[in-house]
DRENDO-1510 file (C-alpha; in Angstrom, 1 decimal, always signed):
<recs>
REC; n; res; u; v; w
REC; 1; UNK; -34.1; -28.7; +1.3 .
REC; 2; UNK; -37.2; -27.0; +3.4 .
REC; 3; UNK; -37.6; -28.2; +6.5 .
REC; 4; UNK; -41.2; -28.2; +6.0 .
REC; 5; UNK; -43.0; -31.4; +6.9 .
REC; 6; UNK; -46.5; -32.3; +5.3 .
REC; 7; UNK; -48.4; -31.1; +8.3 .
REC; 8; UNK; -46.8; -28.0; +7.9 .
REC; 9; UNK; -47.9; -28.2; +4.8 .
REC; 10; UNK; -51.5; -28.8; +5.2 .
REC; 11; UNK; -51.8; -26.1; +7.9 .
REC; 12; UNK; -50.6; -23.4; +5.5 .
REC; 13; UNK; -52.7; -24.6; +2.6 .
REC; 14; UNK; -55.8; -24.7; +4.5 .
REC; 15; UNK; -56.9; -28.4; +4.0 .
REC; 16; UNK; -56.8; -28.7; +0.4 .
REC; 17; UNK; -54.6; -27.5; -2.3 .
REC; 18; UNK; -55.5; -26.4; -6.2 .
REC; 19; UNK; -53.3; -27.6; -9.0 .
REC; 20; UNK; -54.5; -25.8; -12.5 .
REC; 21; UNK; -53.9; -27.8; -15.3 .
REC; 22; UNK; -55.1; -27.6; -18.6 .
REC; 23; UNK; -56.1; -24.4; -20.7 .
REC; 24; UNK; -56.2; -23.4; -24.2 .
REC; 25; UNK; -53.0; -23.2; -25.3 .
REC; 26; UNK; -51.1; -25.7; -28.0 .
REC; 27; UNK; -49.6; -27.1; -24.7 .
REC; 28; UNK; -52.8; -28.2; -23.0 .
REC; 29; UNK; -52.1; -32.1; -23.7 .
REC; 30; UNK; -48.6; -31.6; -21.8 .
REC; 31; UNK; -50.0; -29.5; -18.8 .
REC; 32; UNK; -53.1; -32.2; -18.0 .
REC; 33; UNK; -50.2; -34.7; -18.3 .
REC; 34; UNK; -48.4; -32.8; -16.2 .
REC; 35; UNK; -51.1; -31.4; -13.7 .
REC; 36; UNK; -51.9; -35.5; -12.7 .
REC; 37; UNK; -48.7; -36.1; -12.5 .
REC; 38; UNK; -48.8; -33.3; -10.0 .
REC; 39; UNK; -51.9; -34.5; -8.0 .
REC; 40; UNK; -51.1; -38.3; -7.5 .
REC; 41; UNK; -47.5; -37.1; -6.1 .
REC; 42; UNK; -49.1; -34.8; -3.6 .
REC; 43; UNK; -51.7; -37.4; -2.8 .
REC; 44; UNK; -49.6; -39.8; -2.0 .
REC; 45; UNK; -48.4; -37.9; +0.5 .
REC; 46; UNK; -51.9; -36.7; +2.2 .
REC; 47; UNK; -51.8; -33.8; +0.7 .
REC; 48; UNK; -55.1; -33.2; -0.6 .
REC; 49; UNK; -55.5; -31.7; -4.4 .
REC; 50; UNK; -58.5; -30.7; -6.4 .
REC; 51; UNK; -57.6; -30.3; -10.1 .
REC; 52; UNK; -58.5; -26.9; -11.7 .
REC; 53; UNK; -59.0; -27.0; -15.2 .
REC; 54; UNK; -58.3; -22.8; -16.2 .
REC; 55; UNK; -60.1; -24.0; -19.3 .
REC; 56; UNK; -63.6; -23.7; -17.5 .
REC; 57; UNK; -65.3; -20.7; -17.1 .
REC; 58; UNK; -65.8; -20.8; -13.6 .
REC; 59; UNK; -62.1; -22.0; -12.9 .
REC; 60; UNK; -61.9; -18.6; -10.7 .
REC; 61; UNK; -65.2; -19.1; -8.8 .
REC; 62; UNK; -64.4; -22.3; -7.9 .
REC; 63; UNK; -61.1; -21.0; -6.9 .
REC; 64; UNK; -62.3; -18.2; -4.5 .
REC; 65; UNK; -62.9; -18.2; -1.4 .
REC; 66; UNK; -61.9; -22.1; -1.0 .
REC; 67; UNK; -57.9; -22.2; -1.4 .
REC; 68; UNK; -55.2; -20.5; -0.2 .
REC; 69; UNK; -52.2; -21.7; -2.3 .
REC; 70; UNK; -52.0; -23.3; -5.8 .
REC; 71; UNK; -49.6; -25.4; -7.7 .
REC; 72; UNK; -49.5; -24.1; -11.4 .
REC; 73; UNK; -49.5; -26.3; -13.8 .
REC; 74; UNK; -49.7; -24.8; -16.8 .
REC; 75; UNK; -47.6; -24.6; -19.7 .
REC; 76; UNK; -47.8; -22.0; -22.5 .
REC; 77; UNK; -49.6; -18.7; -23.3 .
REC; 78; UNK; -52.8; -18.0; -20.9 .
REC; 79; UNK; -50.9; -20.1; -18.1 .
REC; 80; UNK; -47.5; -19.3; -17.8 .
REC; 81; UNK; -47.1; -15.9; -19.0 .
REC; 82; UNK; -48.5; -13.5; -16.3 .
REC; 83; UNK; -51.9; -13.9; -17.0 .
REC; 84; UNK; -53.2; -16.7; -14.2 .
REC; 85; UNK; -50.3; -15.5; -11.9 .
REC; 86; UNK; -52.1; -12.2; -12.1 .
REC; 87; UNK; -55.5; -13.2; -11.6 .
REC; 88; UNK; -54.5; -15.3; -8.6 .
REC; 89; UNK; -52.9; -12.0; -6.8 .
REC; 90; UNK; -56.1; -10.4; -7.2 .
REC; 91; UNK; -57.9; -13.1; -5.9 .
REC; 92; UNK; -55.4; -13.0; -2.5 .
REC; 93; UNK; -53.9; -16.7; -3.2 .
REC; 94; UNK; -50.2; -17.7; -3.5 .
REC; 95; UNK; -49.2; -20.2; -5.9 .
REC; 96; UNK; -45.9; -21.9; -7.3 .
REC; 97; UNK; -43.1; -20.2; -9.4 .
REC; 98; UNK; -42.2; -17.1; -10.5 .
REC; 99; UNK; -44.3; -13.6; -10.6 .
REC; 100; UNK; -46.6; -11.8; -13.2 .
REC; 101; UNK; -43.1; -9.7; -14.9 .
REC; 102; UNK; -41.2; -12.3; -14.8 .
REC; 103; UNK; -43.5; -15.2; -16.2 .
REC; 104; UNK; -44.9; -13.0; -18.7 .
REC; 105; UNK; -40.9; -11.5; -19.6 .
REC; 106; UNK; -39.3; -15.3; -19.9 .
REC; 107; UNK; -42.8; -16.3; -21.8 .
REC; 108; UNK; -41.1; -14.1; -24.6 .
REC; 109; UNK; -37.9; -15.7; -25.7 .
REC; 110; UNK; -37.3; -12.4; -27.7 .
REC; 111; UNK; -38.0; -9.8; -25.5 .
REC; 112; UNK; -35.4; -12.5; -22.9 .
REC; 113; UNK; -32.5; -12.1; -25.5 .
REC; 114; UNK; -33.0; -8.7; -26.0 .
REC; 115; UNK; -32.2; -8.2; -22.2 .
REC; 116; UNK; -29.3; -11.0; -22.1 .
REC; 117; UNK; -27.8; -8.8; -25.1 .
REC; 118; UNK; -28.2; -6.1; -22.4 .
REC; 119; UNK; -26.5; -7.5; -19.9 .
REC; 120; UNK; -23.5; -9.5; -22.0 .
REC; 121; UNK; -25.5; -12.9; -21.2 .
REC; 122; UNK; -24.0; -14.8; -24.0 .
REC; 123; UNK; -27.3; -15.8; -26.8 .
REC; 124; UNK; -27.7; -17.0; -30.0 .
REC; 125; UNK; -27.4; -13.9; -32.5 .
REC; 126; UNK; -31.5; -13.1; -33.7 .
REC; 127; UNK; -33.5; -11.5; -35.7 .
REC; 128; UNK; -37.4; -10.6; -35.9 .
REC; 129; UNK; -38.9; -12.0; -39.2 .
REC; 130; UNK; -41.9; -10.1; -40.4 .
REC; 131; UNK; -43.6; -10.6; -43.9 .
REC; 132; UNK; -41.4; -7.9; -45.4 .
REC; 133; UNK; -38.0; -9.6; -43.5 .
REC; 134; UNK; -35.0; -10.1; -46.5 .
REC; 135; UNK; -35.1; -13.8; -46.6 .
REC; 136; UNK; -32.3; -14.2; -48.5 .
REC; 137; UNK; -30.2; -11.6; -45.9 .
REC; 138; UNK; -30.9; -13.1; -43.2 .
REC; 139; UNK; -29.8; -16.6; -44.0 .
REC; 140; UNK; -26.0; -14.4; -45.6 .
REC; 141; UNK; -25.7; -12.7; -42.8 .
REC; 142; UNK; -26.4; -16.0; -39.8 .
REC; 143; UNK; -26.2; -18.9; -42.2 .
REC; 144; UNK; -28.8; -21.9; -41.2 .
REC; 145; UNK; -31.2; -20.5; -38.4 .
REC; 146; UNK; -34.0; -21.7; -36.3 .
REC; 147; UNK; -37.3; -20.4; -36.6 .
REC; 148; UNK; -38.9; -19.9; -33.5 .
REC; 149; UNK; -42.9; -18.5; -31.7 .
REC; 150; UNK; -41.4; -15.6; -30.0 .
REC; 151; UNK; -44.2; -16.7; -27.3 .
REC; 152; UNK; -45.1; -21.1; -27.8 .
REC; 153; UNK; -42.6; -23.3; -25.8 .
REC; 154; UNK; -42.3; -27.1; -25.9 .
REC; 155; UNK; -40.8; -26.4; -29.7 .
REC; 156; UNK; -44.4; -25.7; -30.8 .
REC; 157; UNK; -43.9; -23.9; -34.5 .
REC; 158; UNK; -40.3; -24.0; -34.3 .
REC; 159; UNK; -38.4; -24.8; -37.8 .
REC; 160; UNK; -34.4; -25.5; -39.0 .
REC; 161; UNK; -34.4; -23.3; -42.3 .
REC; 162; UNK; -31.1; -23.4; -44.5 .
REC; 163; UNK; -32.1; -21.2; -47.4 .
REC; 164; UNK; -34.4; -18.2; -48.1 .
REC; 165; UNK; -37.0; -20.7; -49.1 .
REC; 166; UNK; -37.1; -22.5; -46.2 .
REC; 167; UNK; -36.8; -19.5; -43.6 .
REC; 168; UNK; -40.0; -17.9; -45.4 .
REC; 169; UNK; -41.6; -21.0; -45.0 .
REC; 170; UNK; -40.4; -21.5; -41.8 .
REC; 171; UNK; -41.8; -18.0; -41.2 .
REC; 172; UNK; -45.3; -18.7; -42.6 .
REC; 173; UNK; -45.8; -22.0; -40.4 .
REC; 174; UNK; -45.1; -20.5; -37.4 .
REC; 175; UNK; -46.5; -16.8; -37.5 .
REC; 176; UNK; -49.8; -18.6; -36.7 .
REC; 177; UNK; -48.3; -18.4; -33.3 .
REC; 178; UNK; -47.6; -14.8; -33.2 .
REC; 179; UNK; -44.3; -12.7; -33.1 .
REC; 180; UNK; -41.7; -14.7; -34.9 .
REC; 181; UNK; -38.1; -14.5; -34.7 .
REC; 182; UNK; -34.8; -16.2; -36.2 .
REC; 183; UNK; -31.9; -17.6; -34.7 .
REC; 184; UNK; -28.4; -18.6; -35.5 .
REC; 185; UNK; -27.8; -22.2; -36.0 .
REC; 186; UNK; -25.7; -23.2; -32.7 .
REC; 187; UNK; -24.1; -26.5; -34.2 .
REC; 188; UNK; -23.2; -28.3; -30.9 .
REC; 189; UNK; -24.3; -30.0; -27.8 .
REC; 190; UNK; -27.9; -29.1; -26.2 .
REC; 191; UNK; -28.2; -29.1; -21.8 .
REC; 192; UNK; -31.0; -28.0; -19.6 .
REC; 193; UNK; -30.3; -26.6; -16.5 .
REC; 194; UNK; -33.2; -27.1; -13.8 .
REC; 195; UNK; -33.4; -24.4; -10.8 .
REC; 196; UNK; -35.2; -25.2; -7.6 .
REC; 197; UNK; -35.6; -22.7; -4.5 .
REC; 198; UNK; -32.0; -20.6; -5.9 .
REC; 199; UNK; -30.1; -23.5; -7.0 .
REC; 200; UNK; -29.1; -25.2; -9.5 .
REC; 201; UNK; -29.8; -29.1; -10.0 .
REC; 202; UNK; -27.3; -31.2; -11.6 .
REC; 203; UNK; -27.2; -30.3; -15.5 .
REC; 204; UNK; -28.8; -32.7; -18.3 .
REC; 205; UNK; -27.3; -33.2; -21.7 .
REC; 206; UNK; -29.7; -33.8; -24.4 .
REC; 207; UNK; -29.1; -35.9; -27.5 .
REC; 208; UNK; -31.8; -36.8; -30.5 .
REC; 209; UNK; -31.5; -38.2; -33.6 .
REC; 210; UNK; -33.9; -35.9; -34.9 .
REC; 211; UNK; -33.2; -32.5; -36.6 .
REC; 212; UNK; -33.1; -30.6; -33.4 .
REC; 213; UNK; -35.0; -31.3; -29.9 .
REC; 214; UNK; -38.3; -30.9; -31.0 .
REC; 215; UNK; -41.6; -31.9; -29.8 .
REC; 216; UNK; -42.0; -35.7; -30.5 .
REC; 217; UNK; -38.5; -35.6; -29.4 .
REC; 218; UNK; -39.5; -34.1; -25.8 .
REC; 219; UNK; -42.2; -35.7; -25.6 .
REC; 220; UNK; -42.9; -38.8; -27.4 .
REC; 221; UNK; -40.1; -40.5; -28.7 .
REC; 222; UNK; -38.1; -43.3; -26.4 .
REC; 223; UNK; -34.6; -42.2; -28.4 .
REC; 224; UNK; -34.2; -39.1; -27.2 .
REC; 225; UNK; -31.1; -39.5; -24.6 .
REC; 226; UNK; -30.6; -37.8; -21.4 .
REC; 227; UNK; -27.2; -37.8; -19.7 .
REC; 228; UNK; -27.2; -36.9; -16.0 .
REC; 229; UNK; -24.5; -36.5; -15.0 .
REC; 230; UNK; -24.0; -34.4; -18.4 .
REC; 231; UNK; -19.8; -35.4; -19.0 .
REC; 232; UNK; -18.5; -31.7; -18.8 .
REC; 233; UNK; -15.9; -31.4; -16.0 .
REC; 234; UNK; -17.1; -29.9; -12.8 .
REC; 235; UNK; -15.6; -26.3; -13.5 .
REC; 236; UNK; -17.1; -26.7; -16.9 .
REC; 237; UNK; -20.8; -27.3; -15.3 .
REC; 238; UNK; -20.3; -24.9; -12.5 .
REC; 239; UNK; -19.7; -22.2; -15.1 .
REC; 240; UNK; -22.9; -23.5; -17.0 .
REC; 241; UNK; -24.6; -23.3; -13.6 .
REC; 242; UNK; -23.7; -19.9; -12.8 .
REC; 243; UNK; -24.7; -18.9; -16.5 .
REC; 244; UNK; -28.4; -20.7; -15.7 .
REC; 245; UNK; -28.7; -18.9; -12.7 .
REC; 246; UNK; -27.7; -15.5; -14.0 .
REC; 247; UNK; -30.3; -15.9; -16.9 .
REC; 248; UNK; -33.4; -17.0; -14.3 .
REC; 249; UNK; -32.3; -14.2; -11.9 .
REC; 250; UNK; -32.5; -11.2; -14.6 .
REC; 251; UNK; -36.1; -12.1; -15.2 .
REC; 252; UNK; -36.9; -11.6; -11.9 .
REC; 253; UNK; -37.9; -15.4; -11.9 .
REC; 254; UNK; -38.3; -17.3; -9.0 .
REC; 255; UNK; -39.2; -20.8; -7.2 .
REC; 256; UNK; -38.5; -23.1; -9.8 .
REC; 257; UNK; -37.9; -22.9; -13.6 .
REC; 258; UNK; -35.9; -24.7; -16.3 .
REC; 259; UNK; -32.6; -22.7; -18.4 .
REC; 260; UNK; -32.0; -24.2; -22.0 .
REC; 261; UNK; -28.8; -23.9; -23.2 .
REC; 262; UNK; -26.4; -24.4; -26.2 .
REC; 263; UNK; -22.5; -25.2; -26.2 .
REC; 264; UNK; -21.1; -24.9; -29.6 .
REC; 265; UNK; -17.8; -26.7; -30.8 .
REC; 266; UNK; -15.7; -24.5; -29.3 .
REC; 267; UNK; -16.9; -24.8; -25.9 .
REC; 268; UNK; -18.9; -21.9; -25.5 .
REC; 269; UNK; -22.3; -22.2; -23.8 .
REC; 270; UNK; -25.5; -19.7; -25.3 .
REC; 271; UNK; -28.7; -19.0; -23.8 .
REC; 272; UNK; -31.5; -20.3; -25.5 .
REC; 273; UNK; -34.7; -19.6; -23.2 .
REC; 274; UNK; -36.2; -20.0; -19.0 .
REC; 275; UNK; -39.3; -22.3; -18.9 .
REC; 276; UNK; -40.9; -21.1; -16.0 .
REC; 277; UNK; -43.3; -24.2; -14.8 .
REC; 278; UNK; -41.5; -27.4; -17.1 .
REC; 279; UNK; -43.3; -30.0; -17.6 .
REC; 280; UNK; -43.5; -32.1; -15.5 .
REC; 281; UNK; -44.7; -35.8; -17.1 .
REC; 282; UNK; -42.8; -38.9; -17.5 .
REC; 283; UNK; -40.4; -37.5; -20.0 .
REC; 284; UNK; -39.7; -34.7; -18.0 .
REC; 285; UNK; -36.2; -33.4; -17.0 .
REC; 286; UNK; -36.7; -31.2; -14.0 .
REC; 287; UNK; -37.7; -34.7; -12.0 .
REC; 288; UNK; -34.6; -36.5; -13.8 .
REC; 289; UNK; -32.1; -33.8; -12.5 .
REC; 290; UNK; -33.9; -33.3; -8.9 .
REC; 291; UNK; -33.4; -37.6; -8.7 .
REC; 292; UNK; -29.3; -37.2; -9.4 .
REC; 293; UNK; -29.6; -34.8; -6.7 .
REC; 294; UNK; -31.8; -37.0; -4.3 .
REC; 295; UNK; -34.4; -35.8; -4.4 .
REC; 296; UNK; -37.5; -38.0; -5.9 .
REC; 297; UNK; -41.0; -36.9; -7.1 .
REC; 298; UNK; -42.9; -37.0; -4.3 .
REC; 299; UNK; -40.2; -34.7; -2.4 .
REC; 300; UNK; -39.6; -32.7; -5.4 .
REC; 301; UNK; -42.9; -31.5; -6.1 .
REC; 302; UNK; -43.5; -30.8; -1.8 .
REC; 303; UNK; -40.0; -28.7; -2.6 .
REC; 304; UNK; -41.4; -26.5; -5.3 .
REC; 305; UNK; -44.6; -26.1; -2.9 .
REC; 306; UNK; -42.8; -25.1; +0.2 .
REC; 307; UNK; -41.0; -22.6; -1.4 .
REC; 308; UNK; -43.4; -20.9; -2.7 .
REC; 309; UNK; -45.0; -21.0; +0.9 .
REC; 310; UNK; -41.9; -19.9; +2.2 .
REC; 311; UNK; -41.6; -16.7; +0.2 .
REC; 312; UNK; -45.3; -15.8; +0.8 .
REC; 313; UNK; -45.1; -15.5; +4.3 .
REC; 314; UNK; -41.7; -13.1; +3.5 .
</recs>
């Protein structure tokens, strides 16, 4: 916990802090959801916000010269994968969460697993699918895969494919989105590890009904379950903890972020992908694992701020 109190707060930030929201990419609905979610927790604390939508072309003159931190709220390409985090160190203004390498390496859920298969960070076995990919290989070689934007989060383009049919399919849907790649089916249980400031909040298990947690799932539906605490034994979560952490870490991330992870049948966890600013609505699991710790909204998002206020002045 910082021992920051709000009029440290305001000091730092110079009177009035800038959340962006918003943008252009497939996640733009989430991220305005998010971004007021955002706001009306700050402002309830006297905090005073000004929402920045990054969608407007003068988002950075409105920006310069009148703020000294932001709180980035923006999810998907344009917002979370170097490119804002680099304007704003040009501009001279910190913000929330973690640099330009490392938002724009975990922005690549390929280019992550190729480095986990680097370091022996356990992941999903993959594959790039191009037009000229051997369909019918692929699915021999992994048996049923997900399909998955090699650079879209909140499931955006992402497909289950058992057959060569489906996986070209699969592939044609979602190259839309840019690089695509394949990934072994993980039949098993689905947690989400949330990291604030170096640690790691309790985990959440995920359960759905639906094919896989997708995005009505996430987002939308009132089925999807979330158990916090999770049921695995505590030397069961601590080694999923550590796993998190060590996946967050060697993308240079920092601040605050979200690890997905798998656990097959046999009890071993794989590393799906680091979201590195989660959403942060109503449905949202970074909030539901900072309240099992004690931590509620309000102090939650003032956490994620002072940290990144905190490493500034460092």
């Amino acid at each position: 916990m910082s021992d920051m109190t709000v009029a440290n707060i305001n000091q730092a930030i110079g009177g009035k802090l800038a959340v962006l929201l918003g943008g252009r990419s497939a996640e733009r609905a989430i991220s305005l959801k998010s971004g007021a979610a955002v706001m009306a927790a700050f402002e309830r604390q006297g905090i005073r916000v000004e929402g920045i939508d990054v969608a407007d072309a003068d988002w950075m003159q409105r920006l310069n010269g009148e703020f000294r931190q932001v709180f980035i709220a923006l999810h998907g390409p344009g917002g979370e994968d170097g490119t804002v985090q680099g304007a704003l160190e040009c501009m001279g203004i910190g913000y929330t969460g973690s640099g330009v390498m490392a938002s724009a390496l975990a922005m690549d859920k390929f280019r992550c697993k190729l480095l986990w298969l680097g370091l022996g960070l356990s992941t999903p076995r993959f594959a790039e699918l191009t037009a000229n990919s051997d369909w019918q290989g692929i699915i021999d070689d992994f048996g049923p895969v997900i399909v998955k934007p090699a650079c879209e989060g909140s499931s955006i383009g992402m497909a289950r494919a058992q057959s060569a049919a489906e996986l070209a399919a699969a592939w044609q849907n979602a190259q839309a989105y840019g690089r695509v790649f394949a990934e072994q089916w993980i039949s098993g249980s689905e947690y989400t590890v949330a990291i604030l400031n170096g640690k790691a909040l309790p985990a959440i298990k995920l359960e759905t009904d639906a094919a896989f947690y997708d995005f009505n799932a996430k987002y939308i539906s009132d089925e999807t379950r979330y158990l916090c605490p999770c049921g695995l034994s505590a030397a069961e979560e601590q080694e999923l903890s550590e796993l998190a952490l060590a996946a967050f870490t060697s993308l240079g991330c920092a601040g605050w972020g979200r690890v997905d992870v798998m656990r097959d049948a046999a009890g071993k966890f794989y590393l799906l992908e680091v979201n590195t600013v989660p959403g942060m609505t109503d449905h949202s699991l970074v909030p539901m694992a900072a309240k099992q710790a004690g931590l509620d909204f309000e102090h939650l998002v003032v956490e994620i701020l002072a940290g990144s206020i905190t490493a500034d002045a460092n």
